[in-house]
PyMOL Python script that loads the backbone (N, CA, C, O; Angstrom):
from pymol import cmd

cmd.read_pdbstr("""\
ATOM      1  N   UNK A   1       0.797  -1.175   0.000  1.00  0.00           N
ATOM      2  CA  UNK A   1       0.000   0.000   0.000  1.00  0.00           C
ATOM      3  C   UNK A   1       0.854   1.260   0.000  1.00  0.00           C
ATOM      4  O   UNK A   1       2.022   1.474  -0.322  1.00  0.00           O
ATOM      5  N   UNK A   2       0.086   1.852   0.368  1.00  0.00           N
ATOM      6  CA  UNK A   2       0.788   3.139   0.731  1.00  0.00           C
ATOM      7  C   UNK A   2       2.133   3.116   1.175  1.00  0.00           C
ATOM      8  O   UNK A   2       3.021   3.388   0.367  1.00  0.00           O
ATOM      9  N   UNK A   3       2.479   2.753   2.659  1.00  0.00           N
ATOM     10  CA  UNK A   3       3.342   2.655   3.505  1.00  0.00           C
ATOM     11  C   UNK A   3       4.657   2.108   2.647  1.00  0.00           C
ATOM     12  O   UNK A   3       5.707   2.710   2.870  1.00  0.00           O
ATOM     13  N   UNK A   4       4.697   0.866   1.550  1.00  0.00           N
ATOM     14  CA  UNK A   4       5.460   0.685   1.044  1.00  0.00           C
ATOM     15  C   UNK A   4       5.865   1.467  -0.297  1.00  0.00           C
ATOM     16  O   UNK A   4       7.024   1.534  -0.705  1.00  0.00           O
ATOM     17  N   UNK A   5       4.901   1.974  -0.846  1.00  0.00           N
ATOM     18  CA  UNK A   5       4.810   2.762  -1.869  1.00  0.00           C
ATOM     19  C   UNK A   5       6.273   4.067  -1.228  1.00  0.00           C
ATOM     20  O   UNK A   5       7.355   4.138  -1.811  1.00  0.00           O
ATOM     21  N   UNK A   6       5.999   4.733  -0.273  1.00  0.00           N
ATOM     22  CA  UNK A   6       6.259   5.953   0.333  1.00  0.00           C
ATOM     23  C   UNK A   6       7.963   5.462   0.844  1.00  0.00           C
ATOM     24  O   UNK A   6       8.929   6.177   0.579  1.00  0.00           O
ATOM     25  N   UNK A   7       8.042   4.627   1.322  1.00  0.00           N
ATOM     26  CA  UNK A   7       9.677   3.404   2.063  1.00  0.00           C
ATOM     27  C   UNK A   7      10.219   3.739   0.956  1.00  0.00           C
ATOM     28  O   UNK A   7      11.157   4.527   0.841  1.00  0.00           O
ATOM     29  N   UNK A   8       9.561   3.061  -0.073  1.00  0.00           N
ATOM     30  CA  UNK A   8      10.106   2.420  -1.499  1.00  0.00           C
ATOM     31  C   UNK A   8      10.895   3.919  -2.305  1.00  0.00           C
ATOM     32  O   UNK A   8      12.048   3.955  -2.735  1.00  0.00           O
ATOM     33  N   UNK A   9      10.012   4.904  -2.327  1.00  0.00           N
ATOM     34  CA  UNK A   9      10.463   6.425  -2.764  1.00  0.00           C
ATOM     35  C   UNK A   9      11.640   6.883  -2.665  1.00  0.00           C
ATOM     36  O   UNK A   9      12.514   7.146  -3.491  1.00  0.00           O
ATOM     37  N   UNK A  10      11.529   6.982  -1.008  1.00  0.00           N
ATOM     38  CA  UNK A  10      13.007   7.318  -0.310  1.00  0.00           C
ATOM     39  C   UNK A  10      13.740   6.478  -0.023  1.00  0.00           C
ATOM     40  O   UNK A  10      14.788   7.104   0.136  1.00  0.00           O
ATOM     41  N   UNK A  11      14.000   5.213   0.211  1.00  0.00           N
ATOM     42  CA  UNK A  11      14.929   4.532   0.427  1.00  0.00           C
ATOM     43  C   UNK A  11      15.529   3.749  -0.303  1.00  0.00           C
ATOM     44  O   UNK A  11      16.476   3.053   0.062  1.00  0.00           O
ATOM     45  N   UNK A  12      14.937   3.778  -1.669  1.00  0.00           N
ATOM     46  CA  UNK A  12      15.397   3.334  -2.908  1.00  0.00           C
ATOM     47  C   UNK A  12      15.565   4.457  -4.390  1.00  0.00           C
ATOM     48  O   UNK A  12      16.206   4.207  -5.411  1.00  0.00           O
ATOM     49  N   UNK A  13      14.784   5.683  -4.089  1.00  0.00           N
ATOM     50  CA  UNK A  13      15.101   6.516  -5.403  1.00  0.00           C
ATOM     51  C   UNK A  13      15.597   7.653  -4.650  1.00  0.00           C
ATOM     52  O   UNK A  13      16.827   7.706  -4.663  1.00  0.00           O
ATOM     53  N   UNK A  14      15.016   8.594  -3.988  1.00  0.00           N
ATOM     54  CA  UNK A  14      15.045  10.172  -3.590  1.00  0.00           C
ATOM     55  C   UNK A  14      16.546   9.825  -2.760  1.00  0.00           C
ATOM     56  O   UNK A  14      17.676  10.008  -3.211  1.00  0.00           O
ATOM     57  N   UNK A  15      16.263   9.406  -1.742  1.00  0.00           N
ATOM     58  CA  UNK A  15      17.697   9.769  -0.768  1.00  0.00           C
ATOM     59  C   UNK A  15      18.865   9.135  -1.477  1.00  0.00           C
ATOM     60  O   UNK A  15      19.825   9.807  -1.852  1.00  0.00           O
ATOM     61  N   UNK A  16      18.761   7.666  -1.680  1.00  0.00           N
ATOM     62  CA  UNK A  16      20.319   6.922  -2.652  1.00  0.00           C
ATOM     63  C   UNK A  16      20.400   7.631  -3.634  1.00  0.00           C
ATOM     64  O   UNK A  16      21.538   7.274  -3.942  1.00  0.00           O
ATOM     65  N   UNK A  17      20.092   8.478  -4.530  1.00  0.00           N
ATOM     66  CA  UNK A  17      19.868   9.366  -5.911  1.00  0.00           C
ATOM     67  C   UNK A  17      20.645  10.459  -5.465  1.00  0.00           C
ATOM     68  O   UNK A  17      21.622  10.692  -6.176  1.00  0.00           O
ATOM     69  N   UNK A  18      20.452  11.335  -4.297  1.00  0.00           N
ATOM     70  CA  UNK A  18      20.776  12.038  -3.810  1.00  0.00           C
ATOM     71  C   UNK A  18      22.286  12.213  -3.268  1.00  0.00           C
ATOM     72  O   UNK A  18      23.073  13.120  -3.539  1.00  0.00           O
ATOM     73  N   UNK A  19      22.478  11.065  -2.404  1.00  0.00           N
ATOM     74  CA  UNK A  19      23.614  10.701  -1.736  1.00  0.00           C
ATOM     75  C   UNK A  19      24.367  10.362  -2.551  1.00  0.00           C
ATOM     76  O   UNK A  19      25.462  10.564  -2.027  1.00  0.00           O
ATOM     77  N   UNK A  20      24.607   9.772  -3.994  1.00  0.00           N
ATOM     78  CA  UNK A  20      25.315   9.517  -5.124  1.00  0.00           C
ATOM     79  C   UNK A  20      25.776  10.608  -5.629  1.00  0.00           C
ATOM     80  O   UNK A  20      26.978  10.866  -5.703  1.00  0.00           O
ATOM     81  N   UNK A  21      24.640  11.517  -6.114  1.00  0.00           N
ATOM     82  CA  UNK A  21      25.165  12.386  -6.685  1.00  0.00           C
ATOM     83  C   UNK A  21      26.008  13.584  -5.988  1.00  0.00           C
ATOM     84  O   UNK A  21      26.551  14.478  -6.637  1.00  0.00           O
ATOM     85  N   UNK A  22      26.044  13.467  -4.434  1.00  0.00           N
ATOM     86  CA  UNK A  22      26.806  14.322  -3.515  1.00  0.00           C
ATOM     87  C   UNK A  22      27.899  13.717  -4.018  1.00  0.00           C
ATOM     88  O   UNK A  22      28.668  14.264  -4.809  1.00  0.00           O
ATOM     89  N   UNK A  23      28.021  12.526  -3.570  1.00  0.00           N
ATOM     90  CA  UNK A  23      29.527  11.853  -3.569  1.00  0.00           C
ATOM     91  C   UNK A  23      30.356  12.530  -4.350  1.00  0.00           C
ATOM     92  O   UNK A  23      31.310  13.244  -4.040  1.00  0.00           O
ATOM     93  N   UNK A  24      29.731  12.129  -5.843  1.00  0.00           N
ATOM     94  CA  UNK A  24      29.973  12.009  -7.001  1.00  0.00           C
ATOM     95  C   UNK A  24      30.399  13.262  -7.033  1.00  0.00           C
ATOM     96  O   UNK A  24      31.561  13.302  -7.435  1.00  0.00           O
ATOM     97  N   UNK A  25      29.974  14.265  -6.793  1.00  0.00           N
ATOM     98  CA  UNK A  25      30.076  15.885  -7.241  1.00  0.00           C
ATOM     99  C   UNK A  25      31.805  16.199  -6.522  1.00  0.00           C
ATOM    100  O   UNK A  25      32.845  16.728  -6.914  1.00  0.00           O
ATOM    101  N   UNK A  26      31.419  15.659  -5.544  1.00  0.00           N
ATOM    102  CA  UNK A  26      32.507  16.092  -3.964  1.00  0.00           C
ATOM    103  C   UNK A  26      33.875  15.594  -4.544  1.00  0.00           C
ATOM    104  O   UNK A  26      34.915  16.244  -4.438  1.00  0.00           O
ATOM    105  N   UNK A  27      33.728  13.828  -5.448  1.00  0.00           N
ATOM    106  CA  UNK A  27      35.300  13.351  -5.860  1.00  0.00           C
ATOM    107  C   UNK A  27      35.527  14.386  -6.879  1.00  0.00           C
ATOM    108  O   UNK A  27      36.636  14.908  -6.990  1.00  0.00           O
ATOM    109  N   UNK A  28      34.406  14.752  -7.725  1.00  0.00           N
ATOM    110  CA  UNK A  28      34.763  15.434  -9.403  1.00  0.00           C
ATOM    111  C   UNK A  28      35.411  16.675  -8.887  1.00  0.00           C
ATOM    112  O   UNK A  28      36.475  16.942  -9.444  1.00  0.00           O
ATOM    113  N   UNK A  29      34.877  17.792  -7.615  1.00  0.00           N
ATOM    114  CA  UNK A  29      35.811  18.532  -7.130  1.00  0.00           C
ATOM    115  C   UNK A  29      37.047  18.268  -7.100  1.00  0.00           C
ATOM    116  O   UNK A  29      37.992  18.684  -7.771  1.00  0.00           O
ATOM    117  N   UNK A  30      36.949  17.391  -6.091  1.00  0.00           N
ATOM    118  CA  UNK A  30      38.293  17.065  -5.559  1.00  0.00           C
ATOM    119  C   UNK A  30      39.172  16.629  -6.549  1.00  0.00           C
ATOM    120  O   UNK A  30      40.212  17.250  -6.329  1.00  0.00           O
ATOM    121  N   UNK A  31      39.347  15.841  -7.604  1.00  0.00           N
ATOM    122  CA  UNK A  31      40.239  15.363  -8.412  1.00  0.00           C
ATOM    123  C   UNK A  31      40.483  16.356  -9.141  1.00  0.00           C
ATOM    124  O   UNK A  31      41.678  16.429  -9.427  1.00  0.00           O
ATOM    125  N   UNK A  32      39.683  17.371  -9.677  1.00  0.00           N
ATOM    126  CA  UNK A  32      39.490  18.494 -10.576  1.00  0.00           C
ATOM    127  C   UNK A  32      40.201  19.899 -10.164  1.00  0.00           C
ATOM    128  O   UNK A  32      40.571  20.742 -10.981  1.00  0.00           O
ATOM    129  N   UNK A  33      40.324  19.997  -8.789  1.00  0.00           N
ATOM    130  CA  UNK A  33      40.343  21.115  -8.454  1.00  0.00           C
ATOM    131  C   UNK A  33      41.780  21.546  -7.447  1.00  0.00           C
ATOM    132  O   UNK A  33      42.556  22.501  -7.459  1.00  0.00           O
ATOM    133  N   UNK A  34      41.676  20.544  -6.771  1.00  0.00           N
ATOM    134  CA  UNK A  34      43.108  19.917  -5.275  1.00  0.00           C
ATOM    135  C   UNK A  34      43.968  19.879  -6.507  1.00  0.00           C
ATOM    136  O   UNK A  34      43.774  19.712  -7.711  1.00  0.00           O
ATOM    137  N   UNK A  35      45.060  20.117  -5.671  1.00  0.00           N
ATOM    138  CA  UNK A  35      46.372  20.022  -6.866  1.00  0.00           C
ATOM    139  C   UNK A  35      47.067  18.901  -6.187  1.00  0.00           C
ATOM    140  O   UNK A  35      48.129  18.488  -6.654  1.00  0.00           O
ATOM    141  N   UNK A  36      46.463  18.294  -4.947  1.00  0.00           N
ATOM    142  CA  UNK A  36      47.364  16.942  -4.881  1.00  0.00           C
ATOM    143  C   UNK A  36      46.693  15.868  -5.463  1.00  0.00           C
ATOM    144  O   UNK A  36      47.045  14.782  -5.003  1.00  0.00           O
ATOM    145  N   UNK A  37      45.744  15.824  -6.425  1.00  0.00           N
ATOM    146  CA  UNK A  37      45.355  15.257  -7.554  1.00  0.00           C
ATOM    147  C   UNK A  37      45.565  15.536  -9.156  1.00  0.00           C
ATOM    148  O   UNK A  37      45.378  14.625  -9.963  1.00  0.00           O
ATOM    149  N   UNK A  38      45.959  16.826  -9.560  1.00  0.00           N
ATOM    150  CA  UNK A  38      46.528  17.169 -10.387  1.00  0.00           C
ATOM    151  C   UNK A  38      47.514  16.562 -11.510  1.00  0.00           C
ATOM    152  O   UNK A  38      47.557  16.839 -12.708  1.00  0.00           O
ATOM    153  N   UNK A  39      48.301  15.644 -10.761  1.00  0.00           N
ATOM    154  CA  UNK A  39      49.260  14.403 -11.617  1.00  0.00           C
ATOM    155  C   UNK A  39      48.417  13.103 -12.264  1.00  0.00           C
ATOM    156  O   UNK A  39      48.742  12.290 -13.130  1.00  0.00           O
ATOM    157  N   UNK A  40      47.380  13.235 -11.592  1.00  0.00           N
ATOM    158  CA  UNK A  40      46.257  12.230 -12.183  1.00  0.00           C
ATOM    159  C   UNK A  40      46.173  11.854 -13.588  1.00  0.00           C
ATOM    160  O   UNK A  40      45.961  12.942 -14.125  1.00  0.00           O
ATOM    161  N   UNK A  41      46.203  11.145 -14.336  1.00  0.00           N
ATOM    162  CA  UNK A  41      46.182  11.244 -16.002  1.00  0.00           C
ATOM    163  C   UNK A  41      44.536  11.732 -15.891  1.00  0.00           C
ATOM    164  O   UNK A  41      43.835  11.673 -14.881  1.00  0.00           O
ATOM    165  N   UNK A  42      44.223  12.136 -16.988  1.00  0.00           N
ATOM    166  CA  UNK A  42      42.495  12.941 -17.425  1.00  0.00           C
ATOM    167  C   UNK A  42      42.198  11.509 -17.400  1.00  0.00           C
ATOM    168  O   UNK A  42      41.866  11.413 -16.219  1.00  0.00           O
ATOM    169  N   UNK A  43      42.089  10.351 -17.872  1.00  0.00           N
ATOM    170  CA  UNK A  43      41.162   9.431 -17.512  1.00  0.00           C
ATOM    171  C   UNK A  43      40.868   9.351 -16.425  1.00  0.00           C
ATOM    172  O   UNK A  43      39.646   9.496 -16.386  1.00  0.00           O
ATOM    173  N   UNK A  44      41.318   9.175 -15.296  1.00  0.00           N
ATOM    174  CA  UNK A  44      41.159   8.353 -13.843  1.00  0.00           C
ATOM    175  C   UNK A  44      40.475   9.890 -13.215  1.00  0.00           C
ATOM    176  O   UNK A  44      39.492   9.701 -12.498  1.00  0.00           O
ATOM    177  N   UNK A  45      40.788  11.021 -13.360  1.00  0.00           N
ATOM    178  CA  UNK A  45      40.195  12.039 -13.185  1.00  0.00           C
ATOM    179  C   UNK A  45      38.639  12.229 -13.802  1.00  0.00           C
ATOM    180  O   UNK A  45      37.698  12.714 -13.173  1.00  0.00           O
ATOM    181  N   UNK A  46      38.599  11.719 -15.214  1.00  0.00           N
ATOM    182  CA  UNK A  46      37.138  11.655 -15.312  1.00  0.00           C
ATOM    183  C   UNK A  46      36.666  10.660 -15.322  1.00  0.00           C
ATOM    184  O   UNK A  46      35.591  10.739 -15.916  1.00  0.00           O
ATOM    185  N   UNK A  47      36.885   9.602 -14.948  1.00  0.00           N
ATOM    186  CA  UNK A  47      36.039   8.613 -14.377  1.00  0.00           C
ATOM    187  C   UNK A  47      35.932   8.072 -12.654  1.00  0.00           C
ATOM    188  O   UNK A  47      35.022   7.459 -12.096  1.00  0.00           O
ATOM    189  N   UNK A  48      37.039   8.497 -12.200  1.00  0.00           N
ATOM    190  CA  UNK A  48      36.725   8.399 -10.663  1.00  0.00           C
ATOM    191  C   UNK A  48      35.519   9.323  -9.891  1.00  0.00           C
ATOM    192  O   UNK A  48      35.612   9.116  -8.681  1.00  0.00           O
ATOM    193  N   UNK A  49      34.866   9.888 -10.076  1.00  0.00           N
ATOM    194  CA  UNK A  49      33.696  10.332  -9.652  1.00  0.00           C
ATOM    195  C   UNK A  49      32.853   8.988  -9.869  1.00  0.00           C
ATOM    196  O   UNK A  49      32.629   8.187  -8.962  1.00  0.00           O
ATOM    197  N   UNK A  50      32.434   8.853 -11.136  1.00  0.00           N
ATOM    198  CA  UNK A  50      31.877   7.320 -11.519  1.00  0.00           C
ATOM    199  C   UNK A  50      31.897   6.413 -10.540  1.00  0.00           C
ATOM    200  O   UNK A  50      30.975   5.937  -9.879  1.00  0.00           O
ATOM    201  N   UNK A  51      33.002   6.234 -10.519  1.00  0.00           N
ATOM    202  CA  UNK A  51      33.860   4.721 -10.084  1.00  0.00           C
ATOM    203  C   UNK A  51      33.980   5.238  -8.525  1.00  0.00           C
ATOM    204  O   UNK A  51      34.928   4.717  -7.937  1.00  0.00           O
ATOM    205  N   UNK A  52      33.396   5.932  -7.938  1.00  0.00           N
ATOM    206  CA  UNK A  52      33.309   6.025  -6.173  1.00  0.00           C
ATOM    207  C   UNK A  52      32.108   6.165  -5.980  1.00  0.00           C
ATOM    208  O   UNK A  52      31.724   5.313  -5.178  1.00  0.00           O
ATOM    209  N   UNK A  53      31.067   7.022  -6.419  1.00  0.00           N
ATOM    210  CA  UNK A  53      29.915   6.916  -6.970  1.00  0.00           C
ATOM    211  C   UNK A  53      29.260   5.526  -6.793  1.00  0.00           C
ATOM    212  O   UNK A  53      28.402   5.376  -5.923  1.00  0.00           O
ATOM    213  N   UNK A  54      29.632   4.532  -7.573  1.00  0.00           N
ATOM    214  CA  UNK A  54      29.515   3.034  -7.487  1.00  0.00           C
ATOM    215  C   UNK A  54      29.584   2.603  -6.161  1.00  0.00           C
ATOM    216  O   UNK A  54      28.790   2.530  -5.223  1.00  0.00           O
ATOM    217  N   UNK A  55      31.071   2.269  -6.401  1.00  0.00           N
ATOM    218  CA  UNK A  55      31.456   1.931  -5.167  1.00  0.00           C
ATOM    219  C   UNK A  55      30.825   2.780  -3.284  1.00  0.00           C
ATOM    220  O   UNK A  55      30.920   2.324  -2.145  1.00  0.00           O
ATOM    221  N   UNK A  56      30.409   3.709  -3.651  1.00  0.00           N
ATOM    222  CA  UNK A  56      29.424   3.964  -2.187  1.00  0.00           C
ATOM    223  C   UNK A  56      28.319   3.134  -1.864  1.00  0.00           C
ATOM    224  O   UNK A  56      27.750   3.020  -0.778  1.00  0.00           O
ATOM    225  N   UNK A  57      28.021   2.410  -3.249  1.00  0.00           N
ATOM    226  CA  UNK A  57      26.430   2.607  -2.588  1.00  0.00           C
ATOM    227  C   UNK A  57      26.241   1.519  -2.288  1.00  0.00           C
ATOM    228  O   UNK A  57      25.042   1.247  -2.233  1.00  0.00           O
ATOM    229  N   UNK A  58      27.455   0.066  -1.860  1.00  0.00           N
ATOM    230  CA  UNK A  58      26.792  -0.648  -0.522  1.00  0.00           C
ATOM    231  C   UNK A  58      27.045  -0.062   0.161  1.00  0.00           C
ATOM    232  O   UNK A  58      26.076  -0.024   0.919  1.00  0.00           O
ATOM    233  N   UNK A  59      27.877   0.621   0.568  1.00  0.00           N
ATOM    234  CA  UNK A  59      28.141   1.539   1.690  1.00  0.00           C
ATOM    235  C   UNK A  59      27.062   2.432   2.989  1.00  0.00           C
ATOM    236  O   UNK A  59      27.051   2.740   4.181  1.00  0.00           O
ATOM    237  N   UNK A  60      26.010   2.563   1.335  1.00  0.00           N
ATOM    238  CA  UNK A  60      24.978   3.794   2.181  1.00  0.00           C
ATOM    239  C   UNK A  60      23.647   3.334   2.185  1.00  0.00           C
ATOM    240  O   UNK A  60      22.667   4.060   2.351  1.00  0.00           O
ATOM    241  N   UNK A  61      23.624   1.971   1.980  1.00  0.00           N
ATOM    242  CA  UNK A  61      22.221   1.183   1.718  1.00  0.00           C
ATOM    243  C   UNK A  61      21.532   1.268   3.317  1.00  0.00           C
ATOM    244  O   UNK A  61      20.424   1.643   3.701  1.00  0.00           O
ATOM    245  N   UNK A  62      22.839   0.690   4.103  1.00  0.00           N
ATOM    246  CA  UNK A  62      21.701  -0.136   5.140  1.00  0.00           C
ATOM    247  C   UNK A  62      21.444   1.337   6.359  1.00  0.00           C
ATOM    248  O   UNK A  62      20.530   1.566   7.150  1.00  0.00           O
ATOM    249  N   UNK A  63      22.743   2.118   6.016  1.00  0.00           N
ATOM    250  CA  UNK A  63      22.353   3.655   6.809  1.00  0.00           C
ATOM    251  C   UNK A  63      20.645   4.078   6.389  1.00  0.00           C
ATOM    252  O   UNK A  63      19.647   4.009   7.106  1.00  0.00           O
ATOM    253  N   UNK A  64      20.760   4.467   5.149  1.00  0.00           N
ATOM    254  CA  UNK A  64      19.465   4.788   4.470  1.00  0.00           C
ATOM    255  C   UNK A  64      18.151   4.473   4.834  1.00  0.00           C
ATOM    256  O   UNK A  64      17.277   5.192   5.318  1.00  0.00           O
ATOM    257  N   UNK A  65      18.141   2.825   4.407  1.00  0.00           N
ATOM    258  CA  UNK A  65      17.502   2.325   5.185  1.00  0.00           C
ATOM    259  C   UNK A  65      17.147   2.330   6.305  1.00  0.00           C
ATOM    260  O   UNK A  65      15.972   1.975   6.409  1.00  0.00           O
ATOM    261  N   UNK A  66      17.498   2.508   6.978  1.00  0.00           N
ATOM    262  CA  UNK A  66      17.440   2.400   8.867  1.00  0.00           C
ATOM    263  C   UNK A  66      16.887   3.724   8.790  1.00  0.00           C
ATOM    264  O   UNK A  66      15.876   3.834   9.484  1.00  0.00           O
ATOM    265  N   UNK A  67      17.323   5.084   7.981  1.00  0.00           N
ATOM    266  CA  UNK A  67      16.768   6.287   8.586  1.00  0.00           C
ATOM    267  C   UNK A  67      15.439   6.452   7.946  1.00  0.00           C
ATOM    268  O   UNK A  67      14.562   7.084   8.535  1.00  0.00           O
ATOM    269  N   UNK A  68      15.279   6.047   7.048  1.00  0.00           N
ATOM    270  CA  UNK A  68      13.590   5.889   6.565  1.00  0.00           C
ATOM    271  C   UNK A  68      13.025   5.384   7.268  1.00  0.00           C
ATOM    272  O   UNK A  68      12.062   6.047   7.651  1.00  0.00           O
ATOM    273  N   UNK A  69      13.178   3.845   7.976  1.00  0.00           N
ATOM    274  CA  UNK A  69      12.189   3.059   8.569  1.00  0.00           C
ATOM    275  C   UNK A  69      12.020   3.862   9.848  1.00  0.00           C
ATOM    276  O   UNK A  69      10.869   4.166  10.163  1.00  0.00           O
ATOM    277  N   UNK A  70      13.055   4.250  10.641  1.00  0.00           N
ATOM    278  CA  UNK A  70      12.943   5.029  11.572  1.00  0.00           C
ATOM    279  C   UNK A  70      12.208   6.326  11.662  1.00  0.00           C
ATOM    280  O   UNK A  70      11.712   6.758  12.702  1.00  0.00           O
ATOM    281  N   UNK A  71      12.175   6.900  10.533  1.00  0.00           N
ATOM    282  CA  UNK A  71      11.630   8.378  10.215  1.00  0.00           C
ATOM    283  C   UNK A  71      10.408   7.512   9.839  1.00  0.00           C
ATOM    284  O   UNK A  71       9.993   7.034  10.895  1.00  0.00           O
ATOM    285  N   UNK A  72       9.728   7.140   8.912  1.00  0.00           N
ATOM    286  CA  UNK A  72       8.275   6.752   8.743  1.00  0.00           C
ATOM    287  C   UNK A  72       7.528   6.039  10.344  1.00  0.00           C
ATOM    288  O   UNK A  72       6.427   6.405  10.754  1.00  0.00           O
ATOM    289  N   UNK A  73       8.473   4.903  11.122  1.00  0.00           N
ATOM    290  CA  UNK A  73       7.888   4.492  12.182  1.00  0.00           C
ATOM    291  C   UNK A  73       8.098   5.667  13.410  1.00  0.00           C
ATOM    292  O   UNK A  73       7.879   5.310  14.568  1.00  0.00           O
ATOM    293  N   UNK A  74       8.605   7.333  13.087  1.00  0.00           N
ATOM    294  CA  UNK A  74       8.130   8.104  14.332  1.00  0.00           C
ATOM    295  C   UNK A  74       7.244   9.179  13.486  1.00  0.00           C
ATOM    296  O   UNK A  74       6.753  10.080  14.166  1.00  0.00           O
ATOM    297  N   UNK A  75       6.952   9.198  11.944  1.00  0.00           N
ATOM    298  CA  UNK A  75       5.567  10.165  11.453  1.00  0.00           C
ATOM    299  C   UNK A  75       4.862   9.487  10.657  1.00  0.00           C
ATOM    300  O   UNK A  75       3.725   9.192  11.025  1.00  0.00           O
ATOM    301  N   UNK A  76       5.301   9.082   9.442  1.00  0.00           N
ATOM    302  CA  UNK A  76       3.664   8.302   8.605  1.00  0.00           C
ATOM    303  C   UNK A  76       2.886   7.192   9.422  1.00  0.00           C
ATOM    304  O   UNK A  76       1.689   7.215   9.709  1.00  0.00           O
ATOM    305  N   UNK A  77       3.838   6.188   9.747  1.00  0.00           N
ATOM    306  CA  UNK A  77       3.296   5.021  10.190  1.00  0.00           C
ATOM    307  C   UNK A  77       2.283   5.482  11.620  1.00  0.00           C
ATOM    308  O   UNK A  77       1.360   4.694  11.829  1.00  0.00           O
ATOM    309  N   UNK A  78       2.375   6.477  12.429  1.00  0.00           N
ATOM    310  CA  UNK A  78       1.914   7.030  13.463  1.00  0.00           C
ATOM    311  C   UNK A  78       0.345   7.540  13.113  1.00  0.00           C
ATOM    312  O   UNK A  78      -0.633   7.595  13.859  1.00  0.00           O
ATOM    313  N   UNK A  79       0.480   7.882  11.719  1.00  0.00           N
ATOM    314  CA  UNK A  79      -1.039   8.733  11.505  1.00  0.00           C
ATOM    315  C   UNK A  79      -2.024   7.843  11.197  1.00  0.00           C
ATOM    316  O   UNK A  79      -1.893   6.901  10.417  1.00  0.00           O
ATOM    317  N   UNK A  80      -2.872   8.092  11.718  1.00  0.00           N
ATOM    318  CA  UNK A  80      -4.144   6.449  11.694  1.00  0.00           C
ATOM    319  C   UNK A  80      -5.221   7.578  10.138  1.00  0.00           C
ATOM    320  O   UNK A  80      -5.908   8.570   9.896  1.00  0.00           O
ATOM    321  N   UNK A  81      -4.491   6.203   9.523  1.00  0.00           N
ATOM    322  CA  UNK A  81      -4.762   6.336   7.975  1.00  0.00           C
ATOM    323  C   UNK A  81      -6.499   6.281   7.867  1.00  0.00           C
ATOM    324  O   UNK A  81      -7.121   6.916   7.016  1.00  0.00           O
ATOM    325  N   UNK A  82      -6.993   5.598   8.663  1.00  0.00           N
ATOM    326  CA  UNK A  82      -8.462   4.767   8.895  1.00  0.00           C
ATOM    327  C   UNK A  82      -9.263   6.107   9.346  1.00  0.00           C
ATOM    328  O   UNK A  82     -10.222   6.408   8.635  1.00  0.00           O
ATOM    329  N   UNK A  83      -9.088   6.602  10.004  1.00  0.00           N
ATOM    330  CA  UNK A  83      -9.447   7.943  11.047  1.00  0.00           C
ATOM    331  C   UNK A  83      -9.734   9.228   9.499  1.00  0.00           C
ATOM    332  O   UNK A  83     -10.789   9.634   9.010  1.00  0.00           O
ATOM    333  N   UNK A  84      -8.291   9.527   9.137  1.00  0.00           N
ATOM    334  CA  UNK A  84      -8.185  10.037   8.023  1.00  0.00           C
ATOM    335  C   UNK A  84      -9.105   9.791   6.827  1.00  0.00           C
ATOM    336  O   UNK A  84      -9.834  10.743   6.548  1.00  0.00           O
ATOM    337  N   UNK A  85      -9.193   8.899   6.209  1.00  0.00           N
ATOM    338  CA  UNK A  85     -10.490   8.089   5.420  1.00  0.00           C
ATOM    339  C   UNK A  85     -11.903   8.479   5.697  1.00  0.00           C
ATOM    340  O   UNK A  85     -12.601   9.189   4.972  1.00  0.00           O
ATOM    341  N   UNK A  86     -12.237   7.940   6.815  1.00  0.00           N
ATOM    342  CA  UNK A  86     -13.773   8.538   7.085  1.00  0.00           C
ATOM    343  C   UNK A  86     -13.826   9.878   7.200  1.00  0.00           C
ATOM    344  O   UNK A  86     -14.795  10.304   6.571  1.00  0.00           O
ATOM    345  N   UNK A  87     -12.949  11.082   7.949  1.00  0.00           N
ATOM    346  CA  UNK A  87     -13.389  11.869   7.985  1.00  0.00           C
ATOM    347  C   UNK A  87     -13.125  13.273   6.257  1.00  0.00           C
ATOM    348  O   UNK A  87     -13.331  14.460   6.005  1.00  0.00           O
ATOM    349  N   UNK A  88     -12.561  11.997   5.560  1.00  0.00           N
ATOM    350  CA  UNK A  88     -12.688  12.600   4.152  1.00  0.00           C
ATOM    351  C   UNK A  88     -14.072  12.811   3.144  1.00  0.00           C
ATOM    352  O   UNK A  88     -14.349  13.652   2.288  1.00  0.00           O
ATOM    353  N   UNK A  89     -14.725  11.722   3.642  1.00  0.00           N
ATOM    354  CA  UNK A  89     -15.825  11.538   3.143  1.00  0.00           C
ATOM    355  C   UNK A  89     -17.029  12.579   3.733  1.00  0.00           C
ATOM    356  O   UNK A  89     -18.181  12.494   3.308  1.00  0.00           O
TER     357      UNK A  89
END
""", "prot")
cmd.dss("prot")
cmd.show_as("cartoon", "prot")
cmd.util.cbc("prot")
cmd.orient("prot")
């Protein structure tokens, strides 16, 4: 239903989508910009954003997770959906 519909959003598209593309932005700085990356050949410079990018995201699965289930079980899961319903009608 719902409840999984809403999990499913954030803990699989909005926040991991998000947290990737931080990463991602933060190495492309850093390799791009730091001059103790500078000796880098241009390949490994433009593809290491990529290639950490990747590599985060077992990293940030089960964090993620945990803060959704935690955040929905102290506000969505709390609101009595049933209550809500009838007094729509």
């Amino acid at each position: 239903g719902a409840d999984v519909l809403i999990w499913q959003t954030f803990a699989s598209v909005i926040i991991p989508g998000k947290t990737i593309h931080l990463i991602a932005s933060a190495t492309n700085y850093s390799v791009n910009k730091l001059r103790i990356f500078s000796h880098l050949p241009f390949a490994i410079r433009k593809w290491a954003p990529t290639a950490v990018g990747l590599v985060s995201i077992p990293l940030i699965i089960h964090p993620i997770d945990t803060f959704v289930t935690n955040t929905m079980d102290q506000t969505v899961r709390k609101w009595n959906w049933t209550q809500m319903k009838m007094n729509s009608n």
